[in-house]
MMTF fields as JSON, N, C-alpha, C and O atoms, coordinates in Angstrom:
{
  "mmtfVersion": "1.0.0",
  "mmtfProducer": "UNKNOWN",
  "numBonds": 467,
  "numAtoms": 468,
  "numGroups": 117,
  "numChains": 1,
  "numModels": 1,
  "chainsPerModel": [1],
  "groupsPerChain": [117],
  "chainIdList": ["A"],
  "bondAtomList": [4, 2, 8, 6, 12, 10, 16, 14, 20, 18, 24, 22, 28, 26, 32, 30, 36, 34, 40, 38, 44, 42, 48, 46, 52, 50, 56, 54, 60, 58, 64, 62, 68, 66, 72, 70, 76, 74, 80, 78, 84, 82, 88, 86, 92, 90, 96, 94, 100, 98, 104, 102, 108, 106, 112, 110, 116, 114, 120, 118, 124, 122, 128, 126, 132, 130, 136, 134, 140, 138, 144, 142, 148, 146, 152, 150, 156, 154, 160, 158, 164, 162, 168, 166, 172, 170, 176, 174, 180, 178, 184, 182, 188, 186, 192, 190, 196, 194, 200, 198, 204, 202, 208, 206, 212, 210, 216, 214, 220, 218, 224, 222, 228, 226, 232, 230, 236, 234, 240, 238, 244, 242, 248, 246, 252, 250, 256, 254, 260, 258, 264, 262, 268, 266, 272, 270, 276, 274, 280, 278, 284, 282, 288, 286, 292, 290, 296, 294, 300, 298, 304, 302, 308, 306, 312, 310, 316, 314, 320, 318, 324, 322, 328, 326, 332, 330, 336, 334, 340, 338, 344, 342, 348, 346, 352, 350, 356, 354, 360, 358, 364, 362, 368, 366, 372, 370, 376, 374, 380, 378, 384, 382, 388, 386, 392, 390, 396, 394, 400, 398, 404, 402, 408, 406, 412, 410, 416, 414, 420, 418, 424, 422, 428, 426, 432, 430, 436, 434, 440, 438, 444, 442, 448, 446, 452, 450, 456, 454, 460, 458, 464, 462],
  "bondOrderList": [1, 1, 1, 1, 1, 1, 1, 1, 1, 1, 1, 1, 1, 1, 1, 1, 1, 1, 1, 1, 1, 1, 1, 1, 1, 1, 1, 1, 1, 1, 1, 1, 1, 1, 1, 1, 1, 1, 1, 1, 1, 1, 1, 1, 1, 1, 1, 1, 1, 1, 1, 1, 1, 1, 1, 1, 1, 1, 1, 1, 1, 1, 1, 1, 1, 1, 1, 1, 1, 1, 1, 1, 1, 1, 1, 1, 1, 1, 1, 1, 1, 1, 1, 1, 1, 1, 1, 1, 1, 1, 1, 1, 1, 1, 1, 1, 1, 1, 1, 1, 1, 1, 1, 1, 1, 1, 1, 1, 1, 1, 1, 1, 1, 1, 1, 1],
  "groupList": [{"groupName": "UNK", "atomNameList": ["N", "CA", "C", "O"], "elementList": ["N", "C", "C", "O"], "formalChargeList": [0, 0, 0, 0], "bondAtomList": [1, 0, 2, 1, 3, 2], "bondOrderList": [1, 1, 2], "singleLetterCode": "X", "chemCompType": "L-PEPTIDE LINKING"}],
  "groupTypeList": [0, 0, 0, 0, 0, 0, 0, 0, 0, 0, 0, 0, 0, 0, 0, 0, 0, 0, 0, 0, 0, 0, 0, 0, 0, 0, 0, 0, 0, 0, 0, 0, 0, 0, 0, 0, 0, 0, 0, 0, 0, 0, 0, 0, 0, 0, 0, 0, 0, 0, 0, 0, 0, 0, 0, 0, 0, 0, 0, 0, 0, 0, 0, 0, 0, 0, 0, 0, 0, 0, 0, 0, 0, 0, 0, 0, 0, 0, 0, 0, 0, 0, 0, 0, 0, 0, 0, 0, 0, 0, 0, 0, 0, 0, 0, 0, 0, 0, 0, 0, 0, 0, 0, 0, 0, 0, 0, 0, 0, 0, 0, 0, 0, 0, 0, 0, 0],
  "groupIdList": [1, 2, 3, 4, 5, 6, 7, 8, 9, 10, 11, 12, 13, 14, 15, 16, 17, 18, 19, 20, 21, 22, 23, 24, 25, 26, 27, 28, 29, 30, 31, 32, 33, 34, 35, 36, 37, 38, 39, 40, 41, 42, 43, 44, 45, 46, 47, 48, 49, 50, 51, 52, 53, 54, 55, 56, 57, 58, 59, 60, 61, 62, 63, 64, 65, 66, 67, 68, 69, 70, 71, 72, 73, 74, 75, 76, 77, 78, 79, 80, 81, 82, 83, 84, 85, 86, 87, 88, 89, 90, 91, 92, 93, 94, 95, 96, 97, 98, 99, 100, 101, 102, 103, 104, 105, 106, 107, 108, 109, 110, 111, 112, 113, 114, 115, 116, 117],
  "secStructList": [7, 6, 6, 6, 1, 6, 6, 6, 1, 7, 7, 7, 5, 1, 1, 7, 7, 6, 6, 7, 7, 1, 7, 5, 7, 7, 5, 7, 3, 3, 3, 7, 7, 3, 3, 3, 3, 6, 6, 3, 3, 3, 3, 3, 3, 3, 3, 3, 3, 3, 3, 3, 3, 3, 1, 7, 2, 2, 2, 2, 2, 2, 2, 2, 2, 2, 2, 2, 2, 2, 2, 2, 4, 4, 4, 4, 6, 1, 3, 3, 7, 7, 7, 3, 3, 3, 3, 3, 3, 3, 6, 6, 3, 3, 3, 3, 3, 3, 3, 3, 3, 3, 3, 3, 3, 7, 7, 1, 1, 1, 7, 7, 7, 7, 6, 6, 7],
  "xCoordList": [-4.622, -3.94, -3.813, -3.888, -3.589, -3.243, -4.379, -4.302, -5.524, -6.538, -7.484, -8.327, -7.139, -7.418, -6.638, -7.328, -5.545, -4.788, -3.702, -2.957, -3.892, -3.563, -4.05, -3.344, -5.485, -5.654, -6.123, -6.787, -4.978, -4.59, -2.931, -2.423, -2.244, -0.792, -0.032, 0.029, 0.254, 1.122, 1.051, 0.701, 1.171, 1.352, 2.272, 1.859, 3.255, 3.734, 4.435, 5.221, 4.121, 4.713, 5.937, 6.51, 6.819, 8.157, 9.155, 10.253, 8.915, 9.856, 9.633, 9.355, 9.751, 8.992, 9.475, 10.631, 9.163, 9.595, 10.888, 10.971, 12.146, 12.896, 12.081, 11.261, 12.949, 12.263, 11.092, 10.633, 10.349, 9.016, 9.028, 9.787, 7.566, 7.901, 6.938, 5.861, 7.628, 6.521, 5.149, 4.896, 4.495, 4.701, 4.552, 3.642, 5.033, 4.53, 4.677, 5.393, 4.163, 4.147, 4.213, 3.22, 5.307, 5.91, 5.279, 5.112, 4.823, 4.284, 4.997, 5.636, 5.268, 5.786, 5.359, 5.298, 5.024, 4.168, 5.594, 6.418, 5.747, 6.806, 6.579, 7.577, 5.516, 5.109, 3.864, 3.113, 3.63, 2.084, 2.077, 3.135, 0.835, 1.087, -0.38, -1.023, -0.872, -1.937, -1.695, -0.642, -3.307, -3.221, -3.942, -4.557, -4.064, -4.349, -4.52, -3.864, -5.717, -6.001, -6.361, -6.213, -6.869, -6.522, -7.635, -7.674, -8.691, -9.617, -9.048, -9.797, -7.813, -7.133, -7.156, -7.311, -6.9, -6.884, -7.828, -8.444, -8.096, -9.046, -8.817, -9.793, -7.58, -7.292, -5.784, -4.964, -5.77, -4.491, -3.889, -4.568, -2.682, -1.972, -1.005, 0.068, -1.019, 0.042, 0.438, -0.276, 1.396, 2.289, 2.754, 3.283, 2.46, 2.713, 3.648, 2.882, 4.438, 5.16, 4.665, 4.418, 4.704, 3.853, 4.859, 4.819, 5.667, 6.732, 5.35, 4.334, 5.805, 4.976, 5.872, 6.27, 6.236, 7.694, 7.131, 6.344, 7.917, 7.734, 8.788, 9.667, 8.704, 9.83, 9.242, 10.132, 8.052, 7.523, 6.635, 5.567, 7.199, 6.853, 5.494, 4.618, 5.202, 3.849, 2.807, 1.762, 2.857, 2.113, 2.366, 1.223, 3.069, 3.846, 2.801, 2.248, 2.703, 1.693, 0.627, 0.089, -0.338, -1.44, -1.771, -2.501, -0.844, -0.881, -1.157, -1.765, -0.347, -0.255, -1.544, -2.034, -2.139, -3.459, -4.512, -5.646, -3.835, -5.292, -4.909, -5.678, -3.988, -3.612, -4.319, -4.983, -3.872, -4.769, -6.447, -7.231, -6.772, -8.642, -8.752, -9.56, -7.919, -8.287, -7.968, -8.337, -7.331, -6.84, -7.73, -8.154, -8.053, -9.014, -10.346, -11.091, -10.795, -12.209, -12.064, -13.195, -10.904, -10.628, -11.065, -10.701, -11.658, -11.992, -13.177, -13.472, -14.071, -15.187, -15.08, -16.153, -13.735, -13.41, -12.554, -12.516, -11.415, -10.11, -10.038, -11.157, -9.263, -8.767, -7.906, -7.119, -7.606, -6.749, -5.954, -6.611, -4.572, -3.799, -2.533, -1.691, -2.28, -1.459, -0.451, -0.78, 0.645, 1.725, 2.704, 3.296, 2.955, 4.241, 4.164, 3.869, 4.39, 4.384, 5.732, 5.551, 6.942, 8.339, 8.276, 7.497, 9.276, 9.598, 11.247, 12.151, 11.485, 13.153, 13.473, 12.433, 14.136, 14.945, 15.861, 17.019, 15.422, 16.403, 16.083, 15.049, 17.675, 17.866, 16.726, 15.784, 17.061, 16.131, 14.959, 14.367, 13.848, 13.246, 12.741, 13.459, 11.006, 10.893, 10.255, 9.604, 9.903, 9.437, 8.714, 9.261, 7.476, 6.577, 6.475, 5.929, 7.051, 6.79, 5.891, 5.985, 4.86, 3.612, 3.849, 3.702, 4.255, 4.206, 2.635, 2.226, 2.185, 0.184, 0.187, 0.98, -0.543, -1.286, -2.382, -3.28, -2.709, -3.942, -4.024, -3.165, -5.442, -5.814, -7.423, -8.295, -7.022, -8.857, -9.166, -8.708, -10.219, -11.13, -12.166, -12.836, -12.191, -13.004, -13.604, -13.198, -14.457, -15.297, -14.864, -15.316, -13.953, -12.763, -12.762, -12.982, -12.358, -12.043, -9.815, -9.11, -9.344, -7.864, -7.027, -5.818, -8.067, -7.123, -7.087, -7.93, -5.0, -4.914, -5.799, -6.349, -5.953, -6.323, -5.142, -4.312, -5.152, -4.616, -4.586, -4.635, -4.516, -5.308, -4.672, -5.197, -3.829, -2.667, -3.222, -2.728, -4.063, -4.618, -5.531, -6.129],
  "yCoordList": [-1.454, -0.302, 0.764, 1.96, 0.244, 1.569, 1.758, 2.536, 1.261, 1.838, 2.965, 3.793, 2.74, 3.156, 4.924, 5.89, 4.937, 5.855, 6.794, 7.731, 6.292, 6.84, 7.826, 8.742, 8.228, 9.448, 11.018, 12.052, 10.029, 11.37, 11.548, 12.659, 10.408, 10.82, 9.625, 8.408, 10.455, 9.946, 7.882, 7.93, 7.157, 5.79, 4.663, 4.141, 4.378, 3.312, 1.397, 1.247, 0.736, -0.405, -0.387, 0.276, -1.068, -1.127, 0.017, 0.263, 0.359, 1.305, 2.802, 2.566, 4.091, 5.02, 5.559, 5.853, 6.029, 6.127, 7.001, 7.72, 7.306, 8.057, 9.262, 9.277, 10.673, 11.851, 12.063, 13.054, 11.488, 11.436, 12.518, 12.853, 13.119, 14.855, 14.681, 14.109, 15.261, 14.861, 16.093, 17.183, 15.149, 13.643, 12.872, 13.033, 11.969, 10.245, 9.239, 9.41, 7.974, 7.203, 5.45, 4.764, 5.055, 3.707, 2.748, 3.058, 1.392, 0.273, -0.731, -0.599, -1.744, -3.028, -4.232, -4.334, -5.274, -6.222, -6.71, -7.402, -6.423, -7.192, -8.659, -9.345, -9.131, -11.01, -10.813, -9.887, -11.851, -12.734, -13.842, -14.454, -14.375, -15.802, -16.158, -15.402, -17.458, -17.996, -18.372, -18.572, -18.419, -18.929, -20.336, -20.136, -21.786, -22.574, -23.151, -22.752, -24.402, -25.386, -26.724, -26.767, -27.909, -29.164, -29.207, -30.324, -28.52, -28.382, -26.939, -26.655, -26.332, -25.623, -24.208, -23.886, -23.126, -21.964, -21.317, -21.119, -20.82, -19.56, -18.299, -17.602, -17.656, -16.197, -16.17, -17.079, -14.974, -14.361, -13.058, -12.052, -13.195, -12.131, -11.517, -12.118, -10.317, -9.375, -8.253, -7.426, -8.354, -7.224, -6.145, -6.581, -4.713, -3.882, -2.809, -2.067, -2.386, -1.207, 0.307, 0.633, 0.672, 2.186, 3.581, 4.086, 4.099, 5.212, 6.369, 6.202, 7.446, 8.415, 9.574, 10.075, 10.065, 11.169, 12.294, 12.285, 13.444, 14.922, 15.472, 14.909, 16.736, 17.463, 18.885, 19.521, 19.129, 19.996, 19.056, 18.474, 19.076, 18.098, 18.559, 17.715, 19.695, 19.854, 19.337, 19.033, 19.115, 18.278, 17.083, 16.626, 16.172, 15.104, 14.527, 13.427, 15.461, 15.074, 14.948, 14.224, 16.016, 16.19, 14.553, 13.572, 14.975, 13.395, 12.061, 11.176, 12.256, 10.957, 10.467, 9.34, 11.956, 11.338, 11.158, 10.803, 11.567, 10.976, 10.125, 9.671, 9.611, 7.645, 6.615, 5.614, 7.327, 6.297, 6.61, 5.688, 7.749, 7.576, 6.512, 5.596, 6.615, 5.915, 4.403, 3.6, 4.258, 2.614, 1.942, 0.816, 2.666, 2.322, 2.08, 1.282, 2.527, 2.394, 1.158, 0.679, -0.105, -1.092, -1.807, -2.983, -1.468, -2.72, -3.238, -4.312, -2.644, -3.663, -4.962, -5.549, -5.678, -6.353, -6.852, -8.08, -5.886, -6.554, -6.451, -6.237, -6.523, -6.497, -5.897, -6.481, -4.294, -3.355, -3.239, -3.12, -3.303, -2.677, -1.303, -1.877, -0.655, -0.137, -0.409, -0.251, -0.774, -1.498, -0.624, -1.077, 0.294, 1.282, 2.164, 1.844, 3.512, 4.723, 5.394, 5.936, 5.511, 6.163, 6.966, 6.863, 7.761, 8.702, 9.224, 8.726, 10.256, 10.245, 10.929, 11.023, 11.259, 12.205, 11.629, 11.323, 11.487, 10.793, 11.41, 11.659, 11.483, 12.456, 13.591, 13.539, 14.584, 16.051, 15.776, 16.713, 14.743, 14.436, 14.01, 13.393, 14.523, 13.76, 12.724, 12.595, 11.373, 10.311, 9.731, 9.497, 9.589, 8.705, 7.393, 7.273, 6.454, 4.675, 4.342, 4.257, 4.145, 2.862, 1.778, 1.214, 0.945, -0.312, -1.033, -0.78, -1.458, -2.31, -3.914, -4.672, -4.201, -5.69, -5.892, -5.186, -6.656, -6.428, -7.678, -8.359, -8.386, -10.092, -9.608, -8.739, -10.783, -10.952, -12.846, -13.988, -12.005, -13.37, -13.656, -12.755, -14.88, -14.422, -15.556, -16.386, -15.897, -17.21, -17.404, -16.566, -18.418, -18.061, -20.058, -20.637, -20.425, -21.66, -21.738, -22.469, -20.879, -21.154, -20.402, -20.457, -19.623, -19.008, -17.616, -17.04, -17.22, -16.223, -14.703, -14.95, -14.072, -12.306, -11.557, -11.82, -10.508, -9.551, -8.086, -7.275, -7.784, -6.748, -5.488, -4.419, -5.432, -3.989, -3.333, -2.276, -3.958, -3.476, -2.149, -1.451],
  "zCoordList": [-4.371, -3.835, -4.919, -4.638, -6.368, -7.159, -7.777, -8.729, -7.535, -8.228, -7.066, -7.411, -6.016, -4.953, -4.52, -4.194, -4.603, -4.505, -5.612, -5.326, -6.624, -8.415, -8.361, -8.783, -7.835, -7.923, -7.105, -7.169, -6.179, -4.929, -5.224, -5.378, -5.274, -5.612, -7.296, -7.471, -7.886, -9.316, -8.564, -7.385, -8.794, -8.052, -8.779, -9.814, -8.341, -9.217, -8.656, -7.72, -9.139, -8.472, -8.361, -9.226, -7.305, -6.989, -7.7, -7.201, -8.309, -8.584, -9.679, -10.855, -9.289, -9.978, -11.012, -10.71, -12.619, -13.168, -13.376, -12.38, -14.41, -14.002, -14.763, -15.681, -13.608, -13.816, -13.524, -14.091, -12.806, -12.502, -11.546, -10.637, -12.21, -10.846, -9.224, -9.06, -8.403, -7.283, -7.167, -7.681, -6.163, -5.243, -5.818, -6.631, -5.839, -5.726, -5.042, -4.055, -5.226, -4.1, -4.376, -4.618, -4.296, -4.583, -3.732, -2.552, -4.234, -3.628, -3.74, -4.784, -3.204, -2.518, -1.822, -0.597, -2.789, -1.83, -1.0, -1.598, -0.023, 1.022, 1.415, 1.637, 1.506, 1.862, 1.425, 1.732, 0.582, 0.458, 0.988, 1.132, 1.416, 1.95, 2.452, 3.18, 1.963, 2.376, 3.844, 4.449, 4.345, 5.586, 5.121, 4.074, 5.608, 5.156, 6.557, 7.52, 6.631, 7.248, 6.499, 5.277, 7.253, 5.97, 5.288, 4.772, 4.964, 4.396, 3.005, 2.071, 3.181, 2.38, 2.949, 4.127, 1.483, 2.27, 2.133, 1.086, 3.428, 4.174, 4.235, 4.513, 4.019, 3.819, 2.904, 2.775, 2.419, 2.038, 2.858, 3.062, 3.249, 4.121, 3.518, 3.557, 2.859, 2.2, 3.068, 3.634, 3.062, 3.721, 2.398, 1.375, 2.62, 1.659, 1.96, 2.575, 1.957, 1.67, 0.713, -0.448, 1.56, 0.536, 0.847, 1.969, -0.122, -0.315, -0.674, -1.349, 0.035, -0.25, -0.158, 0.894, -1.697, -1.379, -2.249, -3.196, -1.497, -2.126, -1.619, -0.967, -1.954, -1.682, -0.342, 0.224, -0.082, 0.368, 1.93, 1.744, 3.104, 4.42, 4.352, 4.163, 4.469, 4.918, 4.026, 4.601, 2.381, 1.457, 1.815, 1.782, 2.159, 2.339, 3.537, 3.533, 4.442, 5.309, 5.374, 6.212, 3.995, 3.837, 2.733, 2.874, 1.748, 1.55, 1.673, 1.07, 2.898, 4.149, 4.451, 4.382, 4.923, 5.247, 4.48, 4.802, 2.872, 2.117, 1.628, 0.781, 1.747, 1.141, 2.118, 1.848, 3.675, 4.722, 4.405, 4.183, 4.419, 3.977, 3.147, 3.299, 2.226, 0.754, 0.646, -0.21, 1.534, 1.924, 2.693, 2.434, 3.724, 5.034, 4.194, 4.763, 3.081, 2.247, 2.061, 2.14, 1.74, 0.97, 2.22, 2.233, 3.135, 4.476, 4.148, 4.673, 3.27, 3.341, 2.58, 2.437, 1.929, 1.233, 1.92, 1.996, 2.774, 3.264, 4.896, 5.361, 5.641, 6.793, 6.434, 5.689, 6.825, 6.695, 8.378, 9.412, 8.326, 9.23, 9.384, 10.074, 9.268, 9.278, 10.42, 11.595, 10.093, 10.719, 11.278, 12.258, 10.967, 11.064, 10.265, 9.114, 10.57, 9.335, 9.835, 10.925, 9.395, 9.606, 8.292, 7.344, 8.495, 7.859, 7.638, 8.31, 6.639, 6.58, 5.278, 4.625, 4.871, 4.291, 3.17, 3.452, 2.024, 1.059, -0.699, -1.32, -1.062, -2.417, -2.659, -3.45, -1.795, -1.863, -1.692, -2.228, -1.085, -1.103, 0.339, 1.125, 0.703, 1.757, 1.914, 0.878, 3.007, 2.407, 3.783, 4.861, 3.461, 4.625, 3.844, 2.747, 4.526, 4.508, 5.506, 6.731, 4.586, 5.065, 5.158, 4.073, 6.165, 6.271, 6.602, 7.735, 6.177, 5.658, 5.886, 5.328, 6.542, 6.551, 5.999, 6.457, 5.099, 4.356, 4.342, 3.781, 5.173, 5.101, 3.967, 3.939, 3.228, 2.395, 3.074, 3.113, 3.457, 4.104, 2.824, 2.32, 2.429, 0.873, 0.796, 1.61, 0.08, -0.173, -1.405, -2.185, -2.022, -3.393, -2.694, -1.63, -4.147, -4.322, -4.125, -4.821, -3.145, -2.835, -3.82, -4.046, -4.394, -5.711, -4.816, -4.128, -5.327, -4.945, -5.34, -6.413, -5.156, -5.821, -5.512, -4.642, -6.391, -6.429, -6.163, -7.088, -5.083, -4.293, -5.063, -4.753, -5.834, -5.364, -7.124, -7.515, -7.858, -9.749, -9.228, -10.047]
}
């Protein structure tokens, strides 16, 4: 995810630096979790959280939609969903939350990856 979108908006894991000027845009793995059968596991399922804040709505939106281009590219590797996109109003700031499903179907010996470097 942050190598993917770092360079459309500033990007930082769980939490953004202080004073950091906008936009930027905060990430959150919300659940990881193998899917497994008795032969082991066959996929990984991460649920992501994606903060996308500015202070100006109409960038905020233009934004918006170049984080989804830039996410949606990561399908030839992943199973991309977009789950929910809300929005809202917090400390002078405006804020689109991406809620993301991201499955990797992978030919991997059960070892997790790390989608979000």
């Amino acid at each position: 995810i942050y190598s993917q979108i770092n360079d459309i908006v500033k990007t930082y894991p769980i939490v953004a630096e202080n004073g950091v000027k906008y936009p930027f845009c905060v990430y959150q793995t919300q659940a990881q979790r193998p899917s497994t059968t008795k032969d082991g596991i066959y996929e990984w399922v991460y649920e992501v959280k994606l903060n996308i804040v500015d202070t100006q709505y109409d960038n905020l939106l233009d934004l918006t939609d170049s984080v989804i281009d830039k996410i949606m590219e990561l399908e030839k590797d992943f199973d991309i969903n977009i789950e929910s996109i809300t929005e809202y109003f917090s400390e002078d700031a405006f804020v689109k939350e991406l809620n993301t499903k991201i499955v990797y179907y992978g030919n991997y010996k059960g070892e997790e990856i790390n989608a979000f470097r």
